[in-house]
N, C-alpha and C positions, 0 to 999 in steps of 0.2 A: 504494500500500500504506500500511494503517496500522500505527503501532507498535502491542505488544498483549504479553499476558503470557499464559503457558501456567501452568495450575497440575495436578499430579498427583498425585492422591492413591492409598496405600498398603492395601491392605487385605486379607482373607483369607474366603472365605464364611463361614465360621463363625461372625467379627466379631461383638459384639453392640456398640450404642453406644444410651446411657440406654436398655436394655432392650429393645433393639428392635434386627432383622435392622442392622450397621453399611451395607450399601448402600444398603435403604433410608431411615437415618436422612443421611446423607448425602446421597442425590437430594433429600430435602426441604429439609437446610441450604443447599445450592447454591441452590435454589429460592429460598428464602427470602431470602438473599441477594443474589438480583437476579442469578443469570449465568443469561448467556442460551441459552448450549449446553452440555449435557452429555455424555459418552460414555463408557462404561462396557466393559473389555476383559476379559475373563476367560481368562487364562494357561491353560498346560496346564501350566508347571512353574516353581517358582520355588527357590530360594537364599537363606534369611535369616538371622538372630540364632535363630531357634528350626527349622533345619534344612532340610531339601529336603522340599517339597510338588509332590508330582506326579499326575497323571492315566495311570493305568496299567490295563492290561485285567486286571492280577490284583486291584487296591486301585482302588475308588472314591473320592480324598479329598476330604472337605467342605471343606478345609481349602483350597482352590485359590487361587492370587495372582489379586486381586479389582486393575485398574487405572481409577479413576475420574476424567478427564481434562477440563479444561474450557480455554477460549479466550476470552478476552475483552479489555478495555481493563485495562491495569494497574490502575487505580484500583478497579475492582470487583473484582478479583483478590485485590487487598491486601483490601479490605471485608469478604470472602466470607472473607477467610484469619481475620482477626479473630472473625466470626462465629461462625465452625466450630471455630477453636481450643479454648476449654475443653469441646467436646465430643466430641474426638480422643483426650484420654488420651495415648499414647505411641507416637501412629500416625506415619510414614515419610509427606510431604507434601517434593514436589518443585517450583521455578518456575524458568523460566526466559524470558527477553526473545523476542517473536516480530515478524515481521512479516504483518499480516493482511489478504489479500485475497478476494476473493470474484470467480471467473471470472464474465463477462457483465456485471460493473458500467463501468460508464465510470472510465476512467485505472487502468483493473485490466491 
């Protein structure tokens, strides 16, 4: 296994980041940035600073917790945080220390 750093980011469909849908302005700054995997979760309910957002058969919210998730070497982690930063605004971005392997590699 290698060491590796997890980074997750915060967000809500509605999001707009410099004008444009905030997921897809984020799958391009990831990109852009050089991570190599990206994964994108879409909640059915969340809990934040501006309320509960939920997915309910009476209320369709636009508003749904958006989780965009990537794995990589610490170093591009930090790079990709630097990157994306002045284009987050006041967006909730989590990291934390991982170990990273891949089943079917050798010494996996």
């Amino acid at each position: 296994m290698k060491p590796g750093k997890c980074l997750r980011i915060y967000l809500t469909e509605s999001d707009r980041i410099d004008g444009r849908p905030a997921l897809e302005a984020v799958l391009d700054l990831c990109r852009q940035a050089g991570l190599s995997g990206v994964t994108v979760t879409r909640a059915i309910e969340g809990l934040g600073s501006h309320g509960v957002h939920s997915a309910s058969f009476l209320s369709l919210s636009n508003k749904l917790p958006l989780l965009v998730e990537a794995v990589d070497q610490p170093e591009t982690i930090d790079m990709a945080i630097e990157t994306m930063r002045p284009h987050l605004g006041n967006r909730l971005l989590a990291t934390w220390p991982v170990e990273i392997m891949r089943t079917g590699e050798p010494n996996a």
